[in-house]
C-alpha positions as CSV (number, residue, x, y, z in Angstrom):
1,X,0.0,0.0,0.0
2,X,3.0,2.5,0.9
3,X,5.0,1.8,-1.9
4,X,5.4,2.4,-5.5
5,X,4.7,-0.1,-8.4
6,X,5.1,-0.4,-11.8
7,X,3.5,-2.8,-14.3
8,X,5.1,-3.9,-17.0
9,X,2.6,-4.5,-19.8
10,X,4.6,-6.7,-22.2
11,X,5.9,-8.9,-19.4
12,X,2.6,-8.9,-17.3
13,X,4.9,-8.2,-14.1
14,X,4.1,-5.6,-11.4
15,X,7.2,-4.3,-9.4
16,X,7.9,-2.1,-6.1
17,X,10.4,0.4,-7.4
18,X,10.2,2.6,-4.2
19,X,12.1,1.0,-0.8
20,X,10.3,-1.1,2.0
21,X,11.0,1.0,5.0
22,X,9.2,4.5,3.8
23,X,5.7,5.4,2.8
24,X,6.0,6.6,-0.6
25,X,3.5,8.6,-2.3
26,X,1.9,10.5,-5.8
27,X,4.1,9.3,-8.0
28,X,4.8,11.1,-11.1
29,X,6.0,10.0,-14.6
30,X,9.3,12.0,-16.4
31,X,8.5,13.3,-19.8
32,X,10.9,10.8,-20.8
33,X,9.0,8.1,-19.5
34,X,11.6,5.8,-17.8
35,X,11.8,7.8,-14.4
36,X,9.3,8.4,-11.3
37,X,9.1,11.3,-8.9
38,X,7.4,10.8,-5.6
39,X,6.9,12.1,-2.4
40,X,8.3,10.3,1.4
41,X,6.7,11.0,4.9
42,X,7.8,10.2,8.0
43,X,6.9,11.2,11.7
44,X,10.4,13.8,11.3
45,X,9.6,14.9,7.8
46,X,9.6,13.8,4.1
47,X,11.6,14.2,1.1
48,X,11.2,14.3,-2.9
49,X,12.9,11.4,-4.6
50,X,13.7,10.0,-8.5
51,X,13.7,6.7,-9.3
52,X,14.1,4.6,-12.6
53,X,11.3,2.7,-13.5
54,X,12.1,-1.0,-12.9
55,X,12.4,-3.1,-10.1
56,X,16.3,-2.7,-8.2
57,X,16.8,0.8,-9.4
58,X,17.7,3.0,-6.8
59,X,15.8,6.0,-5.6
60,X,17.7,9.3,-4.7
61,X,16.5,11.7,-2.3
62,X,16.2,15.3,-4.3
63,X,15.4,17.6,-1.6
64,X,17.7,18.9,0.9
65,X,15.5,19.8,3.7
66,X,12.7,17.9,5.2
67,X,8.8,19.0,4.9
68,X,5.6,17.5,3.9
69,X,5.3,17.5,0.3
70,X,2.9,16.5,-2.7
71,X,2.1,16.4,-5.6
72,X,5.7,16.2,-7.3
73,X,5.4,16.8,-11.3
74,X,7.9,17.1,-13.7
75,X,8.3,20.3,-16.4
76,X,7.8,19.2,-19.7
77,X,11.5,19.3,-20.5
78,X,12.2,17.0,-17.6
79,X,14.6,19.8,-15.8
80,X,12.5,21.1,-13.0
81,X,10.1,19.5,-10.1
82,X,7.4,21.4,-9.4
83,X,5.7,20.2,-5.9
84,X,3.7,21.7,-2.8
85,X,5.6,21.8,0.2
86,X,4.4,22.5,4.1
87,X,5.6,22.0,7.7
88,X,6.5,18.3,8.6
89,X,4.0,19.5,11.5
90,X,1.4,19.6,9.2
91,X,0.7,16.0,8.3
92,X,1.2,15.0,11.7
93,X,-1.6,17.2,12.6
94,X,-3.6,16.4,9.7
95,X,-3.5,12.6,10.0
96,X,-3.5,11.3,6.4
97,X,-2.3,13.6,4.0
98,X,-5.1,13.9,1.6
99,X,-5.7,17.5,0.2
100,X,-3.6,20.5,0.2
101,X,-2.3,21.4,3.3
102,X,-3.1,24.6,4.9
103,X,0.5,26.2,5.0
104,X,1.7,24.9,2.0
105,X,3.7,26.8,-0.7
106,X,3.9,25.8,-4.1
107,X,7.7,25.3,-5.0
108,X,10.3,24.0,-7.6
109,X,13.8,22.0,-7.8
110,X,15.7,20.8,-10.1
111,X,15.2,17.4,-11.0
112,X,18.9,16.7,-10.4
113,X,18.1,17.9,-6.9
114,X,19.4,21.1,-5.4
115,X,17.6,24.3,-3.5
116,X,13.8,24.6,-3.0
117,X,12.8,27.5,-4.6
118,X,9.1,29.3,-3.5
119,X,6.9,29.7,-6.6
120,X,4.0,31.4,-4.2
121,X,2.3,30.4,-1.0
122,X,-0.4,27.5,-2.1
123,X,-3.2,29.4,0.0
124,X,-5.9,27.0,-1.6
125,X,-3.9,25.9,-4.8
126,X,-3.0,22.4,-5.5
127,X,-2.8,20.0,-8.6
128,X,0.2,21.8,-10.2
129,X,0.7,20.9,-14.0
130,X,1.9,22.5,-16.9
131,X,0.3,24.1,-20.4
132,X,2.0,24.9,-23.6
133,X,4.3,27.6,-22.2
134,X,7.4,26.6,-20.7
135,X,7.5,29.3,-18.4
136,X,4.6,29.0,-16.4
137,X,2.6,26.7,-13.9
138,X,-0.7,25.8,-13.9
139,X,-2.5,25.9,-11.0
140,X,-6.3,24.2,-9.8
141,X,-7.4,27.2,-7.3
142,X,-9.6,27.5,-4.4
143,X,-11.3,30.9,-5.1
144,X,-12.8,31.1,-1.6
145,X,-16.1,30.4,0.2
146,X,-19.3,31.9,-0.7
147,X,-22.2,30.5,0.9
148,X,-24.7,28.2,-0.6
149,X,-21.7,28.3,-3.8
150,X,-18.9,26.7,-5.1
151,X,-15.8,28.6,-6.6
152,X,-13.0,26.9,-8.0
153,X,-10.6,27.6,-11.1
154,X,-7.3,27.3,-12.8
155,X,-4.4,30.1,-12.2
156,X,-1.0,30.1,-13.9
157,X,1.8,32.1,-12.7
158,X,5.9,31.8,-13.8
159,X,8.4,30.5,-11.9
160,X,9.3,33.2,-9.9
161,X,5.3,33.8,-8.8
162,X,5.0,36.5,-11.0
163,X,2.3,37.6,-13.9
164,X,-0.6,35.5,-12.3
165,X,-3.2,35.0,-14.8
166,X,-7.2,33.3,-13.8
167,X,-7.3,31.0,-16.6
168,X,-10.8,29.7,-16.1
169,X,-13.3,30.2,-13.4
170,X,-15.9,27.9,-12.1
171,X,-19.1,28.2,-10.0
172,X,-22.3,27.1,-9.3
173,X,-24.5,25.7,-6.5
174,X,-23.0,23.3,-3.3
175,X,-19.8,22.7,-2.1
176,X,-17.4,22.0,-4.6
């Protein structure tokens, strides 16, 4: 359950590619195709790592410091890691890690590993992904309560959290 697989569709195998004493988590496919990004968490904090995609390849820890992150996912070109990132406090306190946490910051790395750089606090964003620029990051986004009505939507912003642009915005009746 805490680890990640890969299934090999010509061979019919399925393979733990991730190690046995971490829980690993949202996995996330290189461009390329033959490497995984996923998340760690531990009672003292988690890390990003890269692995190759077959079974005995190991993984290598990206991130320098320890936090609770999520949803890794690659740039298009394959040189960047763009992930959320919070206290190691805050999944303790959460319990379960579903959803974006509370404090979190949307961030980047590069792939190769390196510095955590802040994109712009996540204040209700999650989901990053990426469009046809190669300069910006798409964003699902929480526009905020309003009673008896959803609002959600999709931001982008560059790299450095400049230039935010609403892409689309949805509402409509409930919560959601």
């Amino acid at each position: 359950f805490a680890r990640i697989h890969v299934h090999n569709t010509d061979t019919g195998k399925t393979e733990a590619v991730s190690p046995v004493d971490v829980v690993a988590a949202y996995p996330s496919w290189a461009p390329e195709g033959n490497r995984l990004a996923y998340v760690t968490w531990a009672d003292d904090g988690g890390h990003i790592h890269t692995v190759r995609a077959r079974a005995g390849a190991r993984s290598r820890q990206i991130t320098q410091a320890p936090g609770f992150y999520q949803y890794p996912v690659w740039t298009r070109d394959g040189k960047r890691i763009v992930a959320l990132r919070s206290s190691s406090a805050d999944r303790l306190i959460r319990s379960g890690g579903l959803g974006a946490a509370l404090g979190a910051d949307v961030v980047w790395l590069p792939a190769r590993g390196g510095e955590v750089n802040e994109i712009i606090p996540a204040r209700g964003m999650g989901h990053p992904h990426f469009g046809a620029e190669a300069d910006r990051v798409y964003l699902q986004a929480s526009l905020g309560p309003t009673p008896g009505k959803a609002r959600t939507g999709l931001i982008s912003v560059r790299f450095d959290g400049s230039d935010r642009r609403q892409v689309l915005k949805v509402s409509g009746p409930g919560s959601f």
